[in-house]
C-alpha atoms as a printed R data frame, in Angstrom:
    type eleno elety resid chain resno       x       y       z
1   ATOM     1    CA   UNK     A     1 -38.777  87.216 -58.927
2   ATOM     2    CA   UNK     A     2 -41.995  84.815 -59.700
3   ATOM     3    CA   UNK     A     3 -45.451  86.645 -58.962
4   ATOM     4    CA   UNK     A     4 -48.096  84.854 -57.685
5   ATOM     5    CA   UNK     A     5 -51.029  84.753 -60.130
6   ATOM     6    CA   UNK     A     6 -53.483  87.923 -59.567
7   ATOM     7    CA   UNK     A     7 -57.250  87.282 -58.786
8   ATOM     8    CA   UNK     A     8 -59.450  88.219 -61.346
9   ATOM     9    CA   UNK     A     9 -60.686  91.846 -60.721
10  ATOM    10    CA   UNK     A    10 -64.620  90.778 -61.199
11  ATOM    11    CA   UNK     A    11 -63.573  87.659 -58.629
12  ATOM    12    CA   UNK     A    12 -61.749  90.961 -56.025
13  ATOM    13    CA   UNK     A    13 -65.016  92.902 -56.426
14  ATOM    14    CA   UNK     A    14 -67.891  90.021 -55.799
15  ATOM    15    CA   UNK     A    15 -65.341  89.109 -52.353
16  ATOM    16    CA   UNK     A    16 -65.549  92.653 -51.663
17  ATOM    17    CA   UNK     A    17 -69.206  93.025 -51.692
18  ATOM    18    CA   UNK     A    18 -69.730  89.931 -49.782
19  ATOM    19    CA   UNK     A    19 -67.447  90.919 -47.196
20  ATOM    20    CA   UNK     A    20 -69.525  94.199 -46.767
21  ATOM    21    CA   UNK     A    21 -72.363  92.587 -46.489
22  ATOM    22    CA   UNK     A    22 -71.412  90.420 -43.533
23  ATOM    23    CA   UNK     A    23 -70.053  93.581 -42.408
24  ATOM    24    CA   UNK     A    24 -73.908  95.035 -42.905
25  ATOM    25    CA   UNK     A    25 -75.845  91.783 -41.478
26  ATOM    26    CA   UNK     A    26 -73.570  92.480 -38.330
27  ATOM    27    CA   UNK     A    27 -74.207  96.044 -37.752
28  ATOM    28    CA   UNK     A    28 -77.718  95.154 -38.035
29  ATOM    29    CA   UNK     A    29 -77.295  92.384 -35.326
30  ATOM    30    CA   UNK     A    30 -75.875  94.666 -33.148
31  ATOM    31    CA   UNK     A    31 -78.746  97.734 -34.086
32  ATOM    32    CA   UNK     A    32 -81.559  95.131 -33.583
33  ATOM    33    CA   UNK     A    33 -82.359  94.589 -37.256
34  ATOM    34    CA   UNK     A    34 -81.972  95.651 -41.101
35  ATOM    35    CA   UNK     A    35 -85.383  98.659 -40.539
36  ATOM    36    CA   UNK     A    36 -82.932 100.081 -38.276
37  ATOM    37    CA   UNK     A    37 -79.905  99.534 -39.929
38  ATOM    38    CA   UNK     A    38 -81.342 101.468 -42.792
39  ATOM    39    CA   UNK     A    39 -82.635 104.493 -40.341
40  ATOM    40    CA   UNK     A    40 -79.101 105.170 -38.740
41  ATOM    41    CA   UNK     A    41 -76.885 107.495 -40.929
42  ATOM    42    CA   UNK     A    42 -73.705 106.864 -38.935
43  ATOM    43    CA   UNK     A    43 -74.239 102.624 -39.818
44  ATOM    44    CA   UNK     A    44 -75.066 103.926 -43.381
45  ATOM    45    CA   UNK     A    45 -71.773 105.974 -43.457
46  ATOM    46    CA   UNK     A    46 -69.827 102.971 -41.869
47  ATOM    47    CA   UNK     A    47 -70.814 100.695 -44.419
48  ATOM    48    CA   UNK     A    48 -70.062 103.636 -47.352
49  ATOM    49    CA   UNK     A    49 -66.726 103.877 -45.959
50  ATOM    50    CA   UNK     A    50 -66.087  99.730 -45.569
51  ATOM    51    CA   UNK     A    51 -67.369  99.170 -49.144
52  ATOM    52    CA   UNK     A    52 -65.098 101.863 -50.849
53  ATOM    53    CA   UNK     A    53 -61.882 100.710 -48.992
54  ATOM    54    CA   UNK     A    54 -63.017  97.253 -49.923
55  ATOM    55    CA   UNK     A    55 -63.823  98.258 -53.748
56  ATOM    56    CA   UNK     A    56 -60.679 100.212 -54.034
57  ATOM    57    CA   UNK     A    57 -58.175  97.633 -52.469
58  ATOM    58    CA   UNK     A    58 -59.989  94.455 -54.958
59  ATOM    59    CA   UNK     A    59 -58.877  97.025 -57.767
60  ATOM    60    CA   UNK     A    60 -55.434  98.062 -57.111
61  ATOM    61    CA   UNK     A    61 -54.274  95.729 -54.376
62  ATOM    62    CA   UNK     A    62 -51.076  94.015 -56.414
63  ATOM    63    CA   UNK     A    63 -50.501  90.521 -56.197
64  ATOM    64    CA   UNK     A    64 -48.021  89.155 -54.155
65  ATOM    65    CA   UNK     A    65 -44.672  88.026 -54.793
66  ATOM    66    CA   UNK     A    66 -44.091  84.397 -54.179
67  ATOM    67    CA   UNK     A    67 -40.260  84.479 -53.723
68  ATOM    68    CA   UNK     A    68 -40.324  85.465 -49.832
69  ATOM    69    CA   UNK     A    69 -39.247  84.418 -46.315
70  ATOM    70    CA   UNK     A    70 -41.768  83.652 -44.154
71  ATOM    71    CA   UNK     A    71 -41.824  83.487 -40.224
72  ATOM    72    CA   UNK     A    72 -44.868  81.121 -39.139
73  ATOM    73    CA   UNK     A    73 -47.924  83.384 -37.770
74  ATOM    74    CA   UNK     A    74 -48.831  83.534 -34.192
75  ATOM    75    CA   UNK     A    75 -52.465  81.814 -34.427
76  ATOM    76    CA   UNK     A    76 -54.024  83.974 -31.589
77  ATOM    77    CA   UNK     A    77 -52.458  87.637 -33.317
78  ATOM    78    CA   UNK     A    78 -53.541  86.718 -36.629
79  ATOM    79    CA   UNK     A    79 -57.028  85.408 -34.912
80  ATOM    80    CA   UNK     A    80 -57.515  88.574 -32.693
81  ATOM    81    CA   UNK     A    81 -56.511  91.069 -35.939
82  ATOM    82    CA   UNK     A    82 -59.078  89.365 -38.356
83  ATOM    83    CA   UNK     A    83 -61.898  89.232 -35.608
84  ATOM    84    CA   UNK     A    84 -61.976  92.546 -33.809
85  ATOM    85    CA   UNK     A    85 -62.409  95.161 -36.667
86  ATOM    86    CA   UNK     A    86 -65.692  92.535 -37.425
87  ATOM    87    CA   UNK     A    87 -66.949  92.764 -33.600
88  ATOM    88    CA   UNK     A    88 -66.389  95.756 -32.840
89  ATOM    89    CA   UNK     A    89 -69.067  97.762 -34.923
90  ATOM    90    CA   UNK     A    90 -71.139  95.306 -33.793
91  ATOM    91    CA   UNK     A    91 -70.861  95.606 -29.978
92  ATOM    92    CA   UNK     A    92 -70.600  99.611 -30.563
93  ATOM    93    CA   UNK     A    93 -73.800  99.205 -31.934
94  ATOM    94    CA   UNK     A    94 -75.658  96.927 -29.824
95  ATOM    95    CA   UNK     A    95 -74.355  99.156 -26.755
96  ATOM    96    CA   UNK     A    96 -76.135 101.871 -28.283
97  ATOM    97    CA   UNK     A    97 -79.056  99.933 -28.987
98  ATOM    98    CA   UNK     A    98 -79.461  98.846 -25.407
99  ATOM    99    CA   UNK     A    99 -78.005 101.992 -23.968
100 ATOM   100    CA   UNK     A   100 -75.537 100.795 -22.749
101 ATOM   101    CA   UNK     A   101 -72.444 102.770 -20.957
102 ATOM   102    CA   UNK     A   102 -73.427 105.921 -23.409
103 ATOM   103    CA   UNK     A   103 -70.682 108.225 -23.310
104 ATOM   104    CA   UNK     A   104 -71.218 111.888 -22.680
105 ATOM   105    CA   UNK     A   105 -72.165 113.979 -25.693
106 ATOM   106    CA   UNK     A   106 -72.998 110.860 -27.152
107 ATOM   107    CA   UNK     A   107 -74.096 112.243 -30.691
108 ATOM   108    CA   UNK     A   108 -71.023 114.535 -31.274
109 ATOM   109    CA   UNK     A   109 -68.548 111.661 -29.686
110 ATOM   110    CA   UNK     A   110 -70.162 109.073 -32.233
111 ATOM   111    CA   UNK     A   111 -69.182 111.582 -35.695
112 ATOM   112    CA   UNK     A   112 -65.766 112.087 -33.958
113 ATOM   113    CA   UNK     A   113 -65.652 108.279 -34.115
114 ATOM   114    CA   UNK     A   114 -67.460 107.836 -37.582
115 ATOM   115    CA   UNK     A   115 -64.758 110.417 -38.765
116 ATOM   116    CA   UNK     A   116 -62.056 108.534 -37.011
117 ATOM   117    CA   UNK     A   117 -62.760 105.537 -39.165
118 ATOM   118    CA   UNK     A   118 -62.325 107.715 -42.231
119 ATOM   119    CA   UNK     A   119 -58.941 108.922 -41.265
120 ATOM   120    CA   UNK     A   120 -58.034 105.296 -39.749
121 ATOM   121    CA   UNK     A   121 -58.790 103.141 -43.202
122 ATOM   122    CA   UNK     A   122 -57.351 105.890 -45.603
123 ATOM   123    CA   UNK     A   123 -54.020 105.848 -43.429
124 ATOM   124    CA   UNK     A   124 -54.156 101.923 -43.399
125 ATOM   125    CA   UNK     A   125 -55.306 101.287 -47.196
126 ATOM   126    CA   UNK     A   126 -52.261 103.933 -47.973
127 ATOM   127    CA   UNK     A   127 -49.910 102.100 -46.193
128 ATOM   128    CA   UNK     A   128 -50.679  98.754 -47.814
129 ATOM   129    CA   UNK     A   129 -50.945 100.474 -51.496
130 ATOM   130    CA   UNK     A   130 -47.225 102.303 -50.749
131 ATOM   131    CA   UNK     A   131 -45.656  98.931 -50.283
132 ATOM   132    CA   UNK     A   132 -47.312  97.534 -53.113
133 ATOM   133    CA   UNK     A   133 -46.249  93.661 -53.828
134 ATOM   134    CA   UNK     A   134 -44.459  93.505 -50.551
135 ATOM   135    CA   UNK     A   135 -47.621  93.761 -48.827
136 ATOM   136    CA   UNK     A   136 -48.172  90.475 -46.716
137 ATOM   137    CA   UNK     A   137 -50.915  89.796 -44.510
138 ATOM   138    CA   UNK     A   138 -47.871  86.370 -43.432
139 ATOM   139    CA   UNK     A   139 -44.896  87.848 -41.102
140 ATOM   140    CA   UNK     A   140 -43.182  87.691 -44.203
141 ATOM   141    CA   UNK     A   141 -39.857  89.611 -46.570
142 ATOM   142    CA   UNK     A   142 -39.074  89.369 -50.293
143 ATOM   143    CA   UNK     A   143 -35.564  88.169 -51.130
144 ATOM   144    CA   UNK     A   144 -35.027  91.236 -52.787
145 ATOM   145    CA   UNK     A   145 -37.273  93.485 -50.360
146 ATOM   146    CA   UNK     A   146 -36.544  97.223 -50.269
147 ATOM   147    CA   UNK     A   147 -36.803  98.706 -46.989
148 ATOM   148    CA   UNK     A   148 -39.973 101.523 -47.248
149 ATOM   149    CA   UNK     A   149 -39.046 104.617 -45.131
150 ATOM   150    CA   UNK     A   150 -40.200 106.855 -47.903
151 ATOM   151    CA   UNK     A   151 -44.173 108.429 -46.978
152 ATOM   152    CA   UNK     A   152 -46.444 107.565 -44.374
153 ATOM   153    CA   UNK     A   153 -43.255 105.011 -43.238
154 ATOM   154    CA   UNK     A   154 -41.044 107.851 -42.566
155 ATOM   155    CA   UNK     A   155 -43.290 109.142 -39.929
156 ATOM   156    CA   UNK     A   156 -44.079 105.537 -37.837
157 ATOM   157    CA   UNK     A   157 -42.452 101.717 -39.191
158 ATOM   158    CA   UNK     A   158 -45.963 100.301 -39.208
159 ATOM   159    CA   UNK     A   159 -48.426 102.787 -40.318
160 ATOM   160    CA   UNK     A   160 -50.740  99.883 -41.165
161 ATOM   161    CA   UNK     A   161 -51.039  98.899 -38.088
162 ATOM   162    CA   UNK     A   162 -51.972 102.658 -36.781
163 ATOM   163    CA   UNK     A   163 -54.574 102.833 -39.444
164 ATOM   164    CA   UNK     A   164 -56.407 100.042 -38.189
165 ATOM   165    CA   UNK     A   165 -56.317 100.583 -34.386
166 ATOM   166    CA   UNK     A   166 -57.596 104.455 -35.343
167 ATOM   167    CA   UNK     A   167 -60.604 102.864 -37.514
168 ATOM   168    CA   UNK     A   168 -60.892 100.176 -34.752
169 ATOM   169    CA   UNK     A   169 -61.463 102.708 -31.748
170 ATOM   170    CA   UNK     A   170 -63.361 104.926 -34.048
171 ATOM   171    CA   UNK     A   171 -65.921 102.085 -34.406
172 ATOM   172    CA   UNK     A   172 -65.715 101.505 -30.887
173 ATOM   173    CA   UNK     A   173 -67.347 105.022 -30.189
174 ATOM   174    CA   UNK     A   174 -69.211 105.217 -33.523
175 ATOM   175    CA   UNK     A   175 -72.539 104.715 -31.634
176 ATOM   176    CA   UNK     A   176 -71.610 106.769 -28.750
177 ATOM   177    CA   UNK     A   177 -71.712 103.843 -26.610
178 ATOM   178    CA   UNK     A   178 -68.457 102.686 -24.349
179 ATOM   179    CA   UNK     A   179 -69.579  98.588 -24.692
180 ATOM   180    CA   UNK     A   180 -67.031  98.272 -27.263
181 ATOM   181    CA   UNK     A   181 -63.802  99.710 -26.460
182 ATOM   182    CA   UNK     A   182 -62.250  97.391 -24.493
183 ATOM   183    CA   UNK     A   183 -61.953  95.806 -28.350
184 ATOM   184    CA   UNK     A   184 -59.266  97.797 -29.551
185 ATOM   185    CA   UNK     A   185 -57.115  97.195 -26.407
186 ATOM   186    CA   UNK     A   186 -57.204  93.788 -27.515
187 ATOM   187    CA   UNK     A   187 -56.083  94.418 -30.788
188 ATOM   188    CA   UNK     A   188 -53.178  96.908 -29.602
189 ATOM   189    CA   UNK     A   189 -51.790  94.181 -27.499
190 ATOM   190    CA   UNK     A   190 -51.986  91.275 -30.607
191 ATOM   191    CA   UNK     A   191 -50.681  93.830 -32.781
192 ATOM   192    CA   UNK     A   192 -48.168  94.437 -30.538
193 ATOM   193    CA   UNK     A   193 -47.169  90.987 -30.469
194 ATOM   194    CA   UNK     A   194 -47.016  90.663 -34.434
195 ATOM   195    CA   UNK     A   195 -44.798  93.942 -34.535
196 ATOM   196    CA   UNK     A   196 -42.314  91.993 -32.435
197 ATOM   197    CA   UNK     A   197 -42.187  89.247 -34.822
198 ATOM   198    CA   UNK     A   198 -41.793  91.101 -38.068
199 ATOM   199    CA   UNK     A   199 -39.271  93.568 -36.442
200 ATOM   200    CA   UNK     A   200 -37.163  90.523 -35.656
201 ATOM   201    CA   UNK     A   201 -37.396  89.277 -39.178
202 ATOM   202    CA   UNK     A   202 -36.915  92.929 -40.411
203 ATOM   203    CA   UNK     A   203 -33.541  93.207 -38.205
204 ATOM   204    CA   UNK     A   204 -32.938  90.126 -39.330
205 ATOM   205    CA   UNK     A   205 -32.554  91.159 -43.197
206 ATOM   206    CA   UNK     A   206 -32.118  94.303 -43.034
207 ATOM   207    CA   UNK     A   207 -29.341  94.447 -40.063
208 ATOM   208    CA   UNK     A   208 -28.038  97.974 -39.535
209 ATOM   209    CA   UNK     A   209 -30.261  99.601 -42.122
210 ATOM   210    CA   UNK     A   210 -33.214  98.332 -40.203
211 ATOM   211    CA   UNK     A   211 -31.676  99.520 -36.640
212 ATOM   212    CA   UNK     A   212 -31.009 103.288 -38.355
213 ATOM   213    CA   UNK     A   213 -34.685 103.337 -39.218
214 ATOM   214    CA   UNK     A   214 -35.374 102.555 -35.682
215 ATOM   215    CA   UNK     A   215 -33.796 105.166 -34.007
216 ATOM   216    CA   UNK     A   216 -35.222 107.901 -35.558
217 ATOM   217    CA   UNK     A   217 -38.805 106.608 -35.909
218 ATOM   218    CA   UNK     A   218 -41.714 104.884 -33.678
219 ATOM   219    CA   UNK     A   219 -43.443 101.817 -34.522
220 ATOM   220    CA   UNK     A   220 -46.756 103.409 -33.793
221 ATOM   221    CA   UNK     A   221 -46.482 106.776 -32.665
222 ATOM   222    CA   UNK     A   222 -43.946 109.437 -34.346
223 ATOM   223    CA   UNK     A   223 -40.984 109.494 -32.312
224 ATOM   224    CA   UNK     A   224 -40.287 113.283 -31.125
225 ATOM   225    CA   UNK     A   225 -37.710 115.362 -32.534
226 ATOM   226    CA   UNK     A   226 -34.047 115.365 -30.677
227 ATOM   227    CA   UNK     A   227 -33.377 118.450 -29.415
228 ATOM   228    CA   UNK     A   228 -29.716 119.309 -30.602
C-alpha cells in the first residue's frame, strides 16, 4: 500500500501555531480585545489546551494512506464540523462579555466546561492517534483497512466524534454564558449525518463483521449491558 508523502514536521508545527492563533484572535473578538484576552485564565487555559492538541497531533499524526475508497463528502457536514469548534469559543465568550443568558453558578459551570474541553480533545486526539494511517478527515476505507474495535472503539464506533461534541459543549459553557450552545446541537445533527455515511461505507466493506460490532456497541454513547 502507497503512503502519501508526510508533511514536514517544522511545516505541521508553523500550521499548528497559526491555527492557534486564529483560534486566539477569535477568543479575543468574542472577549472584546487581546488586554482582556490576556486577563481571563479560562481563555488562557483554552488556548493551552488548543495549542498542545495542535502541537502533539503536527508531531505524531501519520500520514495517510493513498490506496483508499472514498465516498464524496456532504459539503454542509464537512462545512458545519470545520466551523463550529471555531465559533463556538467565540460566541461563549462574547455572551459572557455582554452578559448574556449567564447560567447559574456561572464561575463553577465555566471550569466544569474548561475541564470538559480537556476530557473532550484527549478522547478525540486518542481516537485519531489509535487508528493511526486510517485516519481520514474524507468518508473514506483503506483496501486493506482493519476494523478498530480494540480501545476507546470498543466502548462507542466513533469515539472521535464524542470527543469533539464533549470539547464543543464544553466551550459552549466555558464562559458561563448560554449564547453558545445551541452550537453543538448543530454539530450533533451534521455529525450525525456523516456517521450515516461512513457506517454505510463501513457495512459496506466490512459486511457482517461490521454488523457484529454494531450490536454490541453505540455510535456515540456506550450501549448498556444485556441483561442475561
Amino acid at each position: 500500500m502507497a503512503d502519501a508523502p508526510r508533511r514536514s514536521p517544522v511545516l505541521s508545527v508553523l500550521f499548528s501555531l497559526v491555527w492557534t492563533a486564529l483560534e486566539a484572535a477569535l477568543l479575543a473578538a468574542g472577549l472584546g480585545g487581546f488586554e482582556r484576552l490576556v486577563r481571563d485564565p479560562r481563555a488562557l487555559t483554552l488556548l493551552a489546551l488548543f495549542a498542545l492538541t495542535g502541537m502533539l497531533l503536527s508531531v505524531r499524526r501519520p500520514s495517510r494512506a493513498q490506496d483508499m475508497a472514498v465516498k464524496r463528502p456532504d459539503p454542509f457536514a464537512m462545512a458545519v464540523l470545520f466551523v463550529i469548534p471555531l465559533l463556538t469559543p467565540m460566541a461563549a465568550a462574547f455572551g459572557a462579555s455582554r452578559a448574556l443568558f449567564t447560567l447559574p453558578h456561572a464561575n463553577t459551570v465555566s471550569w466544569c466546561g474548561v475541564a470538559l474541553v480537556a476530557i473532550g480533545l484527549t478522547v478525540r486526539v486518542s481516537a485519531m492517534l489509535q487508528l493511526g494511517p486510517r485516519f481520514s478527515p474524507l468518508v473514506s476505507v483503506q483496501r486493506e483497512h482493519a476494523l478498530e474495535t480494540r480501545g476507546l472503539y470498543a466502548i462507542v464506533r466513533h469515539p472521535g466524534y464524542l470527543g469533539a461534541l464533549l470539547a464543543d459543549f464544553g466551550n459552549a459553557i466555558a464562559f458561563g454564558s448560554a449564547l453558545a450552545l445551541l452550537l453543538p446541537v448543530v454539530m450533533l445533527v451534521a455529525q450525525l449525518a456523516r456517521i450515516r455515511a461512513e457506517e454505510a461505507l463501513m457495512a459496506e466493506r466490512f459486511g457482517d463483521q461490521w454488523g457484529a460490532y454494531v450490536r454490541r456497541t453505540g455510535a456515540l454513547l456506550p450501549r448498556p449491558a444485556r441483561r442475561s
